[in-house]
LOROVEX-874189 format. One line per field, with one value per residue: x, y negated, z of N, C-alpha, C in turn; residue in one letter; residue number from 1. Coordinates in steps of 0.2 Angstrom, whole numbers, plus 2048, in hexadecimal, padded with zeros to 3 digits. Layout:
REM LOROVEX-874189
n_xx <- c(X/...) $
n_yy <- c(Y/...) $
n_zz <- c(Z/...) $
ca_xx <- c(X/...) $
ca_yy <- c(Y/...) $
ca_zz <- c(Z/...) $
c_xx <- c(X/...) $
c_yy <- c(Y/...) $
c_zz <- c(Z/...) $
aa <- c(A/...) $
i <- c(NUM/...) $
This chain:
REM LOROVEX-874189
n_xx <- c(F24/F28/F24/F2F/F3A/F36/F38/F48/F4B/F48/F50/F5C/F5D/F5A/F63/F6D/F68/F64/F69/F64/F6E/F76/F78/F86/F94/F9D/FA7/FBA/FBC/FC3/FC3/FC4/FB8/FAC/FAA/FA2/F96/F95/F94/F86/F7D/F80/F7C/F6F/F6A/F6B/F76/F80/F8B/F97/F95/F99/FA6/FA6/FA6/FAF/FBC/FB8/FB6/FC4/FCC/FC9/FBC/FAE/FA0/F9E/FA5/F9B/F91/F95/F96/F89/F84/F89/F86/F78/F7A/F7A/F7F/F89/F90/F89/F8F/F8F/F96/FA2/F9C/F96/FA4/FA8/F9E/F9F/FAC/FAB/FA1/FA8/FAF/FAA/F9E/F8F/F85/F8B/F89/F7A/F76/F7F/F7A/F6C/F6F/F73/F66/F5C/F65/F6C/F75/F7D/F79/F69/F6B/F64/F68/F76/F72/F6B/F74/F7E/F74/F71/F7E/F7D/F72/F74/F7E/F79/F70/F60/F5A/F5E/F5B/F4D/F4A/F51/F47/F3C/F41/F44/F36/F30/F37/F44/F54/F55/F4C/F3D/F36/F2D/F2D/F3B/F3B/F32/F3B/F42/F3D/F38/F45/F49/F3C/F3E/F49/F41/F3D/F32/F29/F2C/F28/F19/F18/F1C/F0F/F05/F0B/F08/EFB/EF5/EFE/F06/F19/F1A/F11/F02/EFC/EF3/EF4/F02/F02/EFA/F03/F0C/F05/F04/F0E/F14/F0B/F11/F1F/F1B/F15/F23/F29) $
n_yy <- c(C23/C34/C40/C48/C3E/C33/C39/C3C/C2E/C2B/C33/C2C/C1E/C21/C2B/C28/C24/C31/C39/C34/C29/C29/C1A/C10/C09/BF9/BF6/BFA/C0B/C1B/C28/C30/C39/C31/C27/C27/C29/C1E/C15/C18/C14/C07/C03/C08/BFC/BF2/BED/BEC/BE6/BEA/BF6/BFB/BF8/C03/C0F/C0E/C10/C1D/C21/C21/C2B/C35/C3A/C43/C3F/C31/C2E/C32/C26/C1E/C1D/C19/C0F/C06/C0A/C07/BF9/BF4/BEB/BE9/BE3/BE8/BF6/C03/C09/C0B/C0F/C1A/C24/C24/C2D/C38/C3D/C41/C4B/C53/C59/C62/C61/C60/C58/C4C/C53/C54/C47/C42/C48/C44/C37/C38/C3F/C34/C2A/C21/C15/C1E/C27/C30/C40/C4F/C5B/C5A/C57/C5F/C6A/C63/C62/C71/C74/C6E/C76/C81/C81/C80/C73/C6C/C62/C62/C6F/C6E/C64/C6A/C75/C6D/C69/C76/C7A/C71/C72/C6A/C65/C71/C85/C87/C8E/C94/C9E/C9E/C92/C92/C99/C90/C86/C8F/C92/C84/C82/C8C/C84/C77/C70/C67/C62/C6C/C77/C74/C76/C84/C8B/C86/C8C/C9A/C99/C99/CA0/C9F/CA1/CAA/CB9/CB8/CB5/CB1/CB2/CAF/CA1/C9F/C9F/C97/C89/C88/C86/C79/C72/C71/C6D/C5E/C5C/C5C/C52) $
n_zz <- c(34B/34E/35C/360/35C/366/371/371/36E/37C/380/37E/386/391/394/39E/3AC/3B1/3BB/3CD/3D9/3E9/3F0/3EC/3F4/3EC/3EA/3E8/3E1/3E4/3E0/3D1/3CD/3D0/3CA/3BD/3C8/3CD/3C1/3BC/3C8/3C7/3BC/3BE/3C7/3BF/3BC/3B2/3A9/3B5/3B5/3A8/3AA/3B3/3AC/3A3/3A9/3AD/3A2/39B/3A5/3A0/3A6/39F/3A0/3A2/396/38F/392/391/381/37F/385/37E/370/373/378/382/38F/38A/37C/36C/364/35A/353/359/365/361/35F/36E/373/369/36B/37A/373/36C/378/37B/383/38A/38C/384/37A/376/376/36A/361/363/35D/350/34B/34E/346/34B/349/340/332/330/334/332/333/33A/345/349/34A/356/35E/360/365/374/377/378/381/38E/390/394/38E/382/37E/37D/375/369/365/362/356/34F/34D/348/33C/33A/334/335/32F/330/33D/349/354/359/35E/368/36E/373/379/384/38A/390/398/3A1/3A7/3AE/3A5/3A3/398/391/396/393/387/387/38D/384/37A/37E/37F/373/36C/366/35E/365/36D/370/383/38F/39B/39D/398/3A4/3AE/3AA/3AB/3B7/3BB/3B6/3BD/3CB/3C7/3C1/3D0/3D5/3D0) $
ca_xx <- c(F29/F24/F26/F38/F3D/F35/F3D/F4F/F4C/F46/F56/F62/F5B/F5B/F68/F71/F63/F62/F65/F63/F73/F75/F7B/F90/F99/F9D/FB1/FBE/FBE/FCC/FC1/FC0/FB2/FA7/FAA/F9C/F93/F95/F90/F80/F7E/F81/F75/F66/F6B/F6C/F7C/F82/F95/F9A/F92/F9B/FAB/FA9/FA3/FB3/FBF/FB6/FBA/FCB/FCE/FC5/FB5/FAA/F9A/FA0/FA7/F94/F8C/F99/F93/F82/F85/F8C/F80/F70/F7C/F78/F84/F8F/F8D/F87/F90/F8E/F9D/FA5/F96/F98/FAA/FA8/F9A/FA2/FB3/FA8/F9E/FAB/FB1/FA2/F9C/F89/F80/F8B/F88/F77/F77/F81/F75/F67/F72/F71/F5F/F5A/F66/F6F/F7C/F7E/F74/F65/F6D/F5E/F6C/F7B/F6E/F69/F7C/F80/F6F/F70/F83/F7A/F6E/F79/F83/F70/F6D/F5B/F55/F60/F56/F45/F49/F51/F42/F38/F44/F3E/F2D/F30/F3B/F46/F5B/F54/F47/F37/F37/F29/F2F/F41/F38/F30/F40/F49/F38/F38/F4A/F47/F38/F42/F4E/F3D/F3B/F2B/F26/F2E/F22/F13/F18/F19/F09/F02/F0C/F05/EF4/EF4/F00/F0C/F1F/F1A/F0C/EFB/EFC/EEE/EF8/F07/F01/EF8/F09/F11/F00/F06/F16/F12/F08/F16/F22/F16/F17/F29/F2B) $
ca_yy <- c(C28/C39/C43/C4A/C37/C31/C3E/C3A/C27/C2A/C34/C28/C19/C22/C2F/C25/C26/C36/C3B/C30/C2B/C27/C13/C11/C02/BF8/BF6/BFF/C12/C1E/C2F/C30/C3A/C2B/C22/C26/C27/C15/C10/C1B/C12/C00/C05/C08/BF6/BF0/BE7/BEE/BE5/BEE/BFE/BFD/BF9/C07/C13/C0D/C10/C23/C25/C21/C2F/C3B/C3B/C41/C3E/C2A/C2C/C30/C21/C17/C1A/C18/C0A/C01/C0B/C03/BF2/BF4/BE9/BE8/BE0/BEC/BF6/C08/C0E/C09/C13/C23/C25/C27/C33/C3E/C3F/C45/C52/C58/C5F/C69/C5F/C62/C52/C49/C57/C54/C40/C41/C4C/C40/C34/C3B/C3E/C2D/C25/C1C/C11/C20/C28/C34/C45/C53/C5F/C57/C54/C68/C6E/C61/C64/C77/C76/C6C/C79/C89/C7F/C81/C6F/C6E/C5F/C64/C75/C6C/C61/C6F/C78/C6B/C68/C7E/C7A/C6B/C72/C64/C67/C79/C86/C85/C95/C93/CA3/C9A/C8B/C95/C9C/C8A/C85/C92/C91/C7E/C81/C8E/C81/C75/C6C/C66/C61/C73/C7A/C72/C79/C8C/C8A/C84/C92/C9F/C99/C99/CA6/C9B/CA2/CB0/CBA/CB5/CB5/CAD/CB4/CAD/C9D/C99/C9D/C90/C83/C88/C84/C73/C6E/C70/C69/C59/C5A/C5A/C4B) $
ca_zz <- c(34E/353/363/362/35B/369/376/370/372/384/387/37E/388/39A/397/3A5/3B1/3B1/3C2/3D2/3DD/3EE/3F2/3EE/3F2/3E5/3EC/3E3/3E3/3E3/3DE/3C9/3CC/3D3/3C4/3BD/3CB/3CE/3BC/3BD/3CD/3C6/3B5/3C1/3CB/3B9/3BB/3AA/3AB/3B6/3B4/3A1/3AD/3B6/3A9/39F/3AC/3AE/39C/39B/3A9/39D/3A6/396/3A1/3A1/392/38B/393/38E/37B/37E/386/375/368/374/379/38A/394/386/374/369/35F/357/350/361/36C/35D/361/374/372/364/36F/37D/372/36A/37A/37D/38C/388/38D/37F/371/378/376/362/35C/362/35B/348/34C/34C/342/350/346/339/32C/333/332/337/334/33F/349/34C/34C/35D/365/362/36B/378/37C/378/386/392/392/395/38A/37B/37B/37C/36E/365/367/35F/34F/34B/350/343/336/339/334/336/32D/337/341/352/359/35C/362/36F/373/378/380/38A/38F/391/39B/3A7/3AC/3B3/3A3/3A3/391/38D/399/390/37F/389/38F/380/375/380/37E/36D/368/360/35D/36A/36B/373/387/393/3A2/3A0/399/3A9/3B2/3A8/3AC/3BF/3BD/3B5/3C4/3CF/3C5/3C5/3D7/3D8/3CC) $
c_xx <- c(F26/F28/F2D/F3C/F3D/F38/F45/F4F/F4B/F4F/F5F/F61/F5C/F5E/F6E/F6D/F61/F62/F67/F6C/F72/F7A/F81/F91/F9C/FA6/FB2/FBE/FC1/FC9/FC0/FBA/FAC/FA8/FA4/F95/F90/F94/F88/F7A/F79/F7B/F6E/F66/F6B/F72/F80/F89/F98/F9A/F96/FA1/FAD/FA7/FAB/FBA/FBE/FB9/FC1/FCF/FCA/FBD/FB1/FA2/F9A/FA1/FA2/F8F/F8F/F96/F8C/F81/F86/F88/F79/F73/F78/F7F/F89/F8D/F8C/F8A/F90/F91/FA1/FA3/F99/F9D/FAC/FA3/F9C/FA7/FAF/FA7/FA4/FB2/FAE/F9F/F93/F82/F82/F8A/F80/F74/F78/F7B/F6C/F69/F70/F69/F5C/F5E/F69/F74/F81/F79/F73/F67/F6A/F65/F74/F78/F6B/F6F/F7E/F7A/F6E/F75/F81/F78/F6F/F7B/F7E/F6E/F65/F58/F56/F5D/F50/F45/F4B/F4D/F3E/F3B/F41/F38/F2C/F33/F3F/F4B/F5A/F4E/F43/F38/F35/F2B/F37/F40/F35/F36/F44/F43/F3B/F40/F49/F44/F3B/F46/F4B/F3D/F35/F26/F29/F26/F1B/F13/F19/F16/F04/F04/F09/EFF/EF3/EF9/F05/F12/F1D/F11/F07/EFB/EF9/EF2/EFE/F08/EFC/EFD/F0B/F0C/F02/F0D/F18/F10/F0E/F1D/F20/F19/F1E/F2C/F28) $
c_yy <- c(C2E/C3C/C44/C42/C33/C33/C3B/C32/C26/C2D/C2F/C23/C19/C27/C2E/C25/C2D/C3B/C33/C33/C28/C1E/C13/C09/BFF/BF7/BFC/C07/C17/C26/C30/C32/C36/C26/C20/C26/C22/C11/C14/C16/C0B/BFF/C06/C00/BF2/BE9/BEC/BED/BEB/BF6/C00/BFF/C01/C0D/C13/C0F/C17/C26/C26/C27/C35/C3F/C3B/C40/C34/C2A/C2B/C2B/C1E/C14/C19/C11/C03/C02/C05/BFC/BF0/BF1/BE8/BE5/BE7/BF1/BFF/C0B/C11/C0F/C1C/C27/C27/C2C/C39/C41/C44/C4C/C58/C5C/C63/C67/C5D/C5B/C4E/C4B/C55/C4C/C40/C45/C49/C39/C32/C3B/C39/C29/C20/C1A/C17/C24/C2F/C39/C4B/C5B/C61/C58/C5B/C6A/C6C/C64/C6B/C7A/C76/C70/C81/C87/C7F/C7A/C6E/C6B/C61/C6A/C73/C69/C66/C75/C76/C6A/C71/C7E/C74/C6D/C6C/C67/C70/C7E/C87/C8D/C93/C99/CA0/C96/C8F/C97/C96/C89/C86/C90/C8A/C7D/C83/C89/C79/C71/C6B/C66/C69/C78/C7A/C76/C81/C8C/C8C/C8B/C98/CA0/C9B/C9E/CA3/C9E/CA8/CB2/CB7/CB7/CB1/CAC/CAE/CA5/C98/C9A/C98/C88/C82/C86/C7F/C6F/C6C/C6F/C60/C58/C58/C53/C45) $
c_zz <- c(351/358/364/362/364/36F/375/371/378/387/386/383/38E/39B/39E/3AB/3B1/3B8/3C8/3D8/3E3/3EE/3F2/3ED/3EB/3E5/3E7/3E5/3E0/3DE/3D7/3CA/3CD/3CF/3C2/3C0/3CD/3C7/3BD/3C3/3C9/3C2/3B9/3C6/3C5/3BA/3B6/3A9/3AE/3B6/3B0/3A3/3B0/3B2/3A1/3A3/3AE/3A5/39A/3A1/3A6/39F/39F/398/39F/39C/38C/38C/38F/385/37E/382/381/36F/36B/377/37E/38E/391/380/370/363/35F/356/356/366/36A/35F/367/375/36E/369/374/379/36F/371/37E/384/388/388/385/378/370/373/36B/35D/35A/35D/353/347/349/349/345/34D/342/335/330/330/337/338/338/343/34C/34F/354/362/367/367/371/37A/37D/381/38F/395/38E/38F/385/37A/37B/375/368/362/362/357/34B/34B/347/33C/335/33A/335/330/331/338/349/355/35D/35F/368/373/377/37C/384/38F/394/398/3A3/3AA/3AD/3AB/3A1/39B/38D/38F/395/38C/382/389/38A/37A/375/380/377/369/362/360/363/36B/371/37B/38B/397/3A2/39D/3A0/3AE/3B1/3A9/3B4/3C1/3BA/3BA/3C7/3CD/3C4/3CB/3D8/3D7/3D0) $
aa <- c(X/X/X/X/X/X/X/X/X/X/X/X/X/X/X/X/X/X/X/X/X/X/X/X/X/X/X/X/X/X/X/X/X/X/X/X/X/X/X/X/X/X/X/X/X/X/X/X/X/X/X/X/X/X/X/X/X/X/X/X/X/X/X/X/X/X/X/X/X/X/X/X/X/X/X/X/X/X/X/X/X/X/X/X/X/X/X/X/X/X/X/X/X/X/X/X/X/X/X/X/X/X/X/X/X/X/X/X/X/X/X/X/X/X/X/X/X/X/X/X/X/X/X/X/X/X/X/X/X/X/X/X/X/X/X/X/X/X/X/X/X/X/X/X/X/X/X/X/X/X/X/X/X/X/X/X/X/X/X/X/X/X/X/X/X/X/X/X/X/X/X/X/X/X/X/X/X/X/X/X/X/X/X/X/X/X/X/X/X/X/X/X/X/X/X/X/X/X/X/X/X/X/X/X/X/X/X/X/X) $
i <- c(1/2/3/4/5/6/7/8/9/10/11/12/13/14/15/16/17/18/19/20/21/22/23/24/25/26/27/28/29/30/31/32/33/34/35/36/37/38/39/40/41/42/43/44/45/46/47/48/49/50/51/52/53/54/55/56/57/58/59/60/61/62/63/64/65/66/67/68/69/70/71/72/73/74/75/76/77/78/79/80/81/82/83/84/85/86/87/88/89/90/91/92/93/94/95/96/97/98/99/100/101/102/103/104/105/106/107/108/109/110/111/112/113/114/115/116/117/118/119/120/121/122/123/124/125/126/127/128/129/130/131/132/133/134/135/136/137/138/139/140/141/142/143/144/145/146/147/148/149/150/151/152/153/154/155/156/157/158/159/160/161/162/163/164/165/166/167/168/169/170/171/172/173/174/175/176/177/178/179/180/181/182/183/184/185/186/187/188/189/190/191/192/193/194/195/196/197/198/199/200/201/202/203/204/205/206/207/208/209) $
């Protein structure tokens, strides 16, 4: 599996982890929007039922953040029986209302062939919405599909461009790839200078993590 593959399997796996909550009661709560903060929650305590519960209860109120765990929950038969058609359905519904994480999510979907047929060019179309939209991971991996020629014609000047956006908004493995462009003059011209800004702003990203 190479690198993008293996990036997109990291974000279908831990797209639910993705940020840290504070401690919520597990009692009934009245606020939708704490829906899925209380599956998010449950998913890092690995009580998986109820998580699904409550993540199924956030979609049916149109949460489209719960209603993108919820698939990914049934494509990777996390806490539920597995099924793919099932998972597809509430991830597509999301992305097709331009909620960025899930156009995000479908596009890695297609990618990898997640319960249908690997389509490098679905598979550009959601990730490019995604990162039109300035979700950060979906321009790194978007980056790396023109770096690759993959659902796209290879073109490293546009891959520096996601980088860089990417890298702007702290992503770290973006960072790496500015760095590295700017050393070498890849997709932008040859800069020392402002490749050891982006080794400086690597560190301290580091740090923060």
């Amino acid at each position: 599996m190479n690198n993008i593959a293996k990036l997109f399997n990291i974000s279908l796996t831990k797209v639910l982890l993705l940020t840290s909550f504070s401690f919520l009661l597990l009692s009934p709560v009245c606020a939708e929007d704490s829906l899925y903060e209380r599956g998010i929650e449950l998913v890092e305590q690995k009580d998986y039922e109820k998580a699904l519960k409550a993540f199924e209860l956030g979609a049916k109120t149109g949460d489209l953040n719960a209603m993108t765990a919820l698939g990914i929950m049934y494509i990777t038969g996390v806490g539920v029986i597995q099924n793919d058609i099932k998972g597809f359905k509430y991830v597509q519904n999301a992305a097709s209302k331009s909620h960025p994480k899930a156009q995000y999510t479908l596009g890695a979907i297609y990618y990898l062939g997640a319960g249908v047929n690997i389509d490098f060019n679905k598979a550009f179309s959601w990730i490019s919405l995604s990162a039109d939209n300035g979700y950060s991971d979906a321009q790194h991996n978007l980056a790396q599909m023109y770096e690759a020629g993959e659902g796209v014609s290879q073109n490293f000047e546009q891959a520096y461009e996601y980088y860089l956006k990417a890298a702007r908004s702290g992503n770290l493995d973006s960072q790496v790839k500015v760095a590295k462009m700017y050393q070498e003059g890849s997709g932008t011209e040859k800069n020392l200078e402002k490749s050891a800004y982006w080794l400086k702003k690597i560190e301290e990203s580091k740090v923060k993590n």
